[in-house]
C-alpha positions as CSV (number, residue, x, y, z in Angstrom):
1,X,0.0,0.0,0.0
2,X,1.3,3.7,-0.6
3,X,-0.2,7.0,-0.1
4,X,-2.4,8.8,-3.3
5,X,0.6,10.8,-4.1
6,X,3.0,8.2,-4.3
7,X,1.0,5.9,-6.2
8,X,0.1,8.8,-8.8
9,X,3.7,9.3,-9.2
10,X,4.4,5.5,-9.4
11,X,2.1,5.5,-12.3
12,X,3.3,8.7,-14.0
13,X,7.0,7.1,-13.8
14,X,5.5,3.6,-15.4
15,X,4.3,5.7,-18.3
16,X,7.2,7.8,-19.0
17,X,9.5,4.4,-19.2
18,X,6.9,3.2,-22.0
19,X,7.2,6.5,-23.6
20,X,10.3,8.1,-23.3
21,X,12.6,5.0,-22.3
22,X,10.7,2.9,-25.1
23,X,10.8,0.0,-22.3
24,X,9.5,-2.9,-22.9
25,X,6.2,-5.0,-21.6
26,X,9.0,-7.9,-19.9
27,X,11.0,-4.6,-18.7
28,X,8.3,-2.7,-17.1
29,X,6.8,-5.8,-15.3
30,X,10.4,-6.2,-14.3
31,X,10.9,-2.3,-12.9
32,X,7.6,-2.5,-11.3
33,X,8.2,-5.7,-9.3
34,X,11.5,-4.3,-8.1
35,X,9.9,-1.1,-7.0
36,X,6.8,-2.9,-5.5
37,X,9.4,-5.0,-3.4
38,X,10.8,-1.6,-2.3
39,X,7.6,0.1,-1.2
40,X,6.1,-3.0,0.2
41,X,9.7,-3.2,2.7
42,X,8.9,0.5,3.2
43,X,5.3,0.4,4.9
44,X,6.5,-2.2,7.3
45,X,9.7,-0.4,8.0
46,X,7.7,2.6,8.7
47,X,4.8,1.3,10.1
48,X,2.1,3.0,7.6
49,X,1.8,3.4,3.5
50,X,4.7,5.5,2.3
51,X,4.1,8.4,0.9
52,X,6.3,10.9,-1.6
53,X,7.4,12.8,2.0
54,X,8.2,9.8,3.3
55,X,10.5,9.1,0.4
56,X,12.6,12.4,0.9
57,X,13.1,12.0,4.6
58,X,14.9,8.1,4.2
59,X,18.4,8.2,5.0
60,X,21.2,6.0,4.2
61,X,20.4,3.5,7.6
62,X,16.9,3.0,6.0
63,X,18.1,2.6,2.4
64,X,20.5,0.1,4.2
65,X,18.0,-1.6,6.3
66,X,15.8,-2.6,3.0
67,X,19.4,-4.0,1.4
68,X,19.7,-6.0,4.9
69,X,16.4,-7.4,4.3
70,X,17.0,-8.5,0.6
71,X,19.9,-10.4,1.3
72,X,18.3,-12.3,4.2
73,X,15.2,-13.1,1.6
74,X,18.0,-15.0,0.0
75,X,18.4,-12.4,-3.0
76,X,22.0,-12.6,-4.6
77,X,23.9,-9.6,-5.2
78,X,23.4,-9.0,-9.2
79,X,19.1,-9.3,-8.0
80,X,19.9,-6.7,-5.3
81,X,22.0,-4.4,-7.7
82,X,19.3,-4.0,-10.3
83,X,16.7,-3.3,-7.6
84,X,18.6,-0.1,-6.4
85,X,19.3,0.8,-10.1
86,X,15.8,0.4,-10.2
87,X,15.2,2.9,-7.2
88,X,17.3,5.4,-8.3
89,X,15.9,5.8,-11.3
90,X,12.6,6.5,-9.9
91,X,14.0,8.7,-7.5
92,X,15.5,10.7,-10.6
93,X,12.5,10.8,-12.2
94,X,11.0,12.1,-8.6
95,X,13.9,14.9,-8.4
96,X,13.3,15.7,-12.3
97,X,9.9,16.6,-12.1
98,X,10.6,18.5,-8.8
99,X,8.5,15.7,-6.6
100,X,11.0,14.4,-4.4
101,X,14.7,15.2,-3.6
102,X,16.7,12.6,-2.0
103,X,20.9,13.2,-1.2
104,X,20.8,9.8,1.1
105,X,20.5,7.9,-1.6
106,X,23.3,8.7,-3.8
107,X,25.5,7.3,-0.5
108,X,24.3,4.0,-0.8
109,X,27.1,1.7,-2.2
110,X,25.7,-1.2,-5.5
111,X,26.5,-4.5,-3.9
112,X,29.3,-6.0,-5.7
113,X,28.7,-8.9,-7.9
114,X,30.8,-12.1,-7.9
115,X,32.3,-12.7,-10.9
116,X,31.5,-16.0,-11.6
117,X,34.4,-18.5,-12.9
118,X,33.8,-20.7,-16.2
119,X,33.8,-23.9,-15.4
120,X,36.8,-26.0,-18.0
121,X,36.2,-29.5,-18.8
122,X,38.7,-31.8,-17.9
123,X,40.8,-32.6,-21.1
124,X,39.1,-36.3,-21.2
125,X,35.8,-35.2,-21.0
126,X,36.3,-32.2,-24.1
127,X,37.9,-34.9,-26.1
128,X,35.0,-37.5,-25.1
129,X,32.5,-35.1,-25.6
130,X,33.9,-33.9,-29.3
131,X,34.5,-37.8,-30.2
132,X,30.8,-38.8,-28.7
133,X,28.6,-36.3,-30.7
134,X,28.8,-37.7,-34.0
135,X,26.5,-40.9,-32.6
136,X,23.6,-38.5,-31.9
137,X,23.1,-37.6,-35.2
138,X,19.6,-38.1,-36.6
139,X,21.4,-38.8,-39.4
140,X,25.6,-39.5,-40.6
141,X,26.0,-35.9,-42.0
142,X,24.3,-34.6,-39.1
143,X,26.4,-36.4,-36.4
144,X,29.4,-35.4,-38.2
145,X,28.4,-31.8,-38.4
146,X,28.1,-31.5,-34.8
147,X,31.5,-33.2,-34.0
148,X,33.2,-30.3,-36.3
149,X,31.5,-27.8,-34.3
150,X,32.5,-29.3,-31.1
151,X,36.2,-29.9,-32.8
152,X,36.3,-25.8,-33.2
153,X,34.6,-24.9,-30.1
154,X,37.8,-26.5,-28.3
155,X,40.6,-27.4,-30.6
156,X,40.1,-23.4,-32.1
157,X,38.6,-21.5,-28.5
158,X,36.1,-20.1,-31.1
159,X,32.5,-18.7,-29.5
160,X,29.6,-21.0,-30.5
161,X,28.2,-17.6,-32.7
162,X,31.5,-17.4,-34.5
163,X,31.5,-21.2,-35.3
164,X,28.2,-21.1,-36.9
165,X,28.6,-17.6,-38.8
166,X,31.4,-19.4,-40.7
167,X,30.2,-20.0,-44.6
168,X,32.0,-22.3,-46.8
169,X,33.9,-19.6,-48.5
170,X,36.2,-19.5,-45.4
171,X,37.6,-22.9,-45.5
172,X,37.1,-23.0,-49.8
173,X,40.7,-23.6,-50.9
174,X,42.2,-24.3,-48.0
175,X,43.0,-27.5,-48.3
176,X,45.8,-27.3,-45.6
177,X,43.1,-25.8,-43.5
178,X,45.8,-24.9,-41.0
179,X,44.2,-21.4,-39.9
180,X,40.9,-19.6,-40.1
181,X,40.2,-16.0,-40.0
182,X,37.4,-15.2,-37.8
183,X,34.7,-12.4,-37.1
184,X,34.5,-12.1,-33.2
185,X,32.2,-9.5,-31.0
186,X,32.4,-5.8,-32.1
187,X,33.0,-7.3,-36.2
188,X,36.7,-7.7,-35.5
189,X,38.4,-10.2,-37.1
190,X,41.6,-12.6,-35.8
191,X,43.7,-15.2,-37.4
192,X,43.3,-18.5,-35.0
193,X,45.7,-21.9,-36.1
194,X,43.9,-24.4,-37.4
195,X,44.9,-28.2,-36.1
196,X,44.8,-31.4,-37.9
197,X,42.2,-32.9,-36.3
198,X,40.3,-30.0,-36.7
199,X,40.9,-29.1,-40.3
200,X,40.1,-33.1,-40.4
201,X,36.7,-33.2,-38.9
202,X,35.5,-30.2,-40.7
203,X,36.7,-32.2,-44.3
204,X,34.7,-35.2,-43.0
205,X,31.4,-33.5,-42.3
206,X,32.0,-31.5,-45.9
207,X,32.4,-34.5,-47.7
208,X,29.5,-35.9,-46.2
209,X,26.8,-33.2,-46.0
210,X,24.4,-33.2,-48.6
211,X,23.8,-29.6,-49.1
212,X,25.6,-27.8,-51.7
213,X,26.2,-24.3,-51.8
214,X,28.4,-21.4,-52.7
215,X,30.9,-19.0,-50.3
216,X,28.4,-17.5,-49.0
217,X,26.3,-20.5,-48.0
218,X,26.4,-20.9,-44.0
219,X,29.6,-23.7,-43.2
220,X,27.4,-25.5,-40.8
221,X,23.2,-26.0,-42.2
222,X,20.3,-27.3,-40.0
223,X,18.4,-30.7,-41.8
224,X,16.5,-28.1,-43.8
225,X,19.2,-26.5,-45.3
226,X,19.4,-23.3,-43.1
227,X,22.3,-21.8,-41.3
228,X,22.5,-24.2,-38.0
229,X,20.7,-22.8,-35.2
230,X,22.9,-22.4,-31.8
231,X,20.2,-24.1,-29.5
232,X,20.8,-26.9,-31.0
233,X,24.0,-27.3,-30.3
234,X,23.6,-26.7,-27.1
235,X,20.8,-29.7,-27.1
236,X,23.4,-32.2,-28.6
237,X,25.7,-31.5,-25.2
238,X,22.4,-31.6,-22.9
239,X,21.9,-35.0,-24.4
240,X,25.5,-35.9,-24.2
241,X,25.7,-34.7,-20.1
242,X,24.0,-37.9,-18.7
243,X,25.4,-40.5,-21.3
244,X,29.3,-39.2,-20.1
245,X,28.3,-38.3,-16.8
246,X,29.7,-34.4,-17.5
247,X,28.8,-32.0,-15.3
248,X,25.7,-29.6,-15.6
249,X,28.2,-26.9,-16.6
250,X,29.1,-29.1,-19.6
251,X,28.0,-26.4,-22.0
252,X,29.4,-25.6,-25.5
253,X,30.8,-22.7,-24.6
254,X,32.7,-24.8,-21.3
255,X,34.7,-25.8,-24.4
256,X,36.1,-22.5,-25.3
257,X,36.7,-22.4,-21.7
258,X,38.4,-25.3,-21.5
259,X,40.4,-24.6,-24.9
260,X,41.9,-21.5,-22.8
261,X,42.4,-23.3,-19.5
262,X,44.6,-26.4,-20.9
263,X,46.6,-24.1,-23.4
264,X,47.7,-22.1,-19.8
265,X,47.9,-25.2,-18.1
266,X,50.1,-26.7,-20.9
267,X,52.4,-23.3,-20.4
268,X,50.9,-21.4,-23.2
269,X,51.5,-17.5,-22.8
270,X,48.4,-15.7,-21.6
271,X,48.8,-12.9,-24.0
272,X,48.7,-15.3,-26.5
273,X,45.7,-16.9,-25.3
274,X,43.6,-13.2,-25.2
275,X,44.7,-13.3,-28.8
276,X,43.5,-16.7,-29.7
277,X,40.1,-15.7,-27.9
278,X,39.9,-12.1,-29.5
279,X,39.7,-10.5,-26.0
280,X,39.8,-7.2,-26.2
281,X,40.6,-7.1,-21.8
282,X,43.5,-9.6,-20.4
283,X,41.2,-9.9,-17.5
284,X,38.7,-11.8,-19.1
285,X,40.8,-13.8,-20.3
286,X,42.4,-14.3,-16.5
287,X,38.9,-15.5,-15.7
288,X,38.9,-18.0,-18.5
289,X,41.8,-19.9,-18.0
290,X,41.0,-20.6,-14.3
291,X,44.0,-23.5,-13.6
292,X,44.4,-25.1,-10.6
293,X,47.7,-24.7,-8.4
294,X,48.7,-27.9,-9.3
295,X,48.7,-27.2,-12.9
296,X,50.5,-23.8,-12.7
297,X,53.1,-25.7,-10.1
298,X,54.1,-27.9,-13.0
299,X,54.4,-25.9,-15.6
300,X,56.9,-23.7,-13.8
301,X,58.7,-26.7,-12.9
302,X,59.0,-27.6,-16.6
303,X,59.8,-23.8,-17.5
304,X,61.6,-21.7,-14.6
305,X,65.3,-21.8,-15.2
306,X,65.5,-21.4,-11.3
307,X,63.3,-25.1,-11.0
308,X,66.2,-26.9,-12.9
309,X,68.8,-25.8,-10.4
310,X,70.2,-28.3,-8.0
């Protein structure tokens, strides 16, 4: 419950996000439900409706108190974060249309959210998984297909979305196939090594797919000839998780993960790896390559002139 004037405003502010913010249906039943959770802590908090008053006198211990009660309703940090961008936008639009002015809130800190790390496959269980896809195939073509998508998604680190923009023309002539150029996010392009087994499972699933086409024809086709869509490769690994007991993290994109995290844990140079994955921030590529102690342990073993002293 709020007070007349709060609930007029509440409604203005819904309507100006249609109009002016062009939000849409899913985002104002999204803005609305963050807000209501905010008003509904407030009448309890204060012991009566809140009204637009009520709103200007809240100071940081109260704007704190409703965090406080978030977190204990079990709400992780990126939930309570887009609540309180939520908040603060309404409290703009208050101060903009000269309704409500609010300093407290400007104090209030974003909780910070976790930065979550990918989860690599072991190297058995990539291999496994890129050796096992071909048997779900509806049909021989299609199996194979999905085994050279699987064979660039970890012998090449490429994102599923760059795999399956690839058209024919970019392996045409390349008989050597022992690099591909690549469009990555933001339309820029890098060079990424091709390897055998690769370049060999691509050549397989050509020679067997029986849709024709020119350069421009989408590399990898669904059964009815259109560019393959990305779900489902990811169904092709949901149906793969239970037959090799993988992990529910098993995704196609724990491949890329898992290309970056055995080419560090093999000694491969992080710089290099950003490169390979067309990072434009070493730091996300620091989150990719997540190798355990062990790992790093041996490779400086292997490496560190200071190791091989006696």
């Amino acid at each position: 419950m709020t007070a007349a004037d709060l609930a007029g405003a509440r409604s203005d502010w819904r309507a100006w996000l249609g109009r002016e913010r062009r939000a849409s249906p899913h985002t104002l039943a999204a803005y609305e439900r963050d807000l209501g959770f905010f008003l509904g802590f407030l009448a309890g908090h204060l012991g009566q409706a809140p009204s637009l008053a009520d709103l200007g006198r809240l100071g940081r211990g109260d704007f704190r108190a409703w965090l406080a009660a978030r977190a204990g309703a079990g709400a992780g940090a990126g939930t309570t974060a887009r609540g309180l961008s939520v908040i603060r936008n309404f409290f703009r639009f208050l101060a903009r249309h000269g309704l409500v002015e609010n300093a407290a809130l400007a104090a209030v800190r974003t909780p910070r959210r976790r930065q979550g790390v990918p989860k690599a496959l072991t190297a058995g269980e990539a291999l496994e998984a890129v050796d096992a896809v071909a048997d779900l195939g509806q049909a021989d073509w299609i199996g194979r297909r999905d085994a050279a998508v699987f064979a660039l998604l970890y012998g090449c680190g490429l994102r599923l979305s760059e795999a399956l923009s690839l058209t024919r023309g970019d392996v045409a002539g390349n008989a050597a196939m022992q690099q591909l150029t690549v469009t990555g996010k933001g339309n820029k392009q890098r060079v990424v090594p091709v390897l055998p087994a690769v370049a060999a499972a691509i050549a397989d699933y050509l020679a067997a797919c029986p849709l024709g086409g020119g350069a421009e024809t989408p590399l990898f086709r669904g059964a009815r000839g259109g560019r393959l869509h990305p779900r489902l490769v990811q169904l092709a690994m949901q149906r793969l998780r239970p037959r090799l007991g993988l992990p529910e993290t098993a995704t196609p994109h724990a491949l890329r993960h898992s290309f970056a995290t055995h080419l560090l844990a093999g000694g491969g140079d992080l710089r290099a790896i950003q490169e390979l994955l067309g990072h434009a921030s070493l730091s996300t590529t620091q989150r990719y390559t997540d190798v355990d102690s062990s790992a790093l342990l041996a490779v400086y073993d292997r490496a560190h002139p200071r190791a091989r002293m006696p």
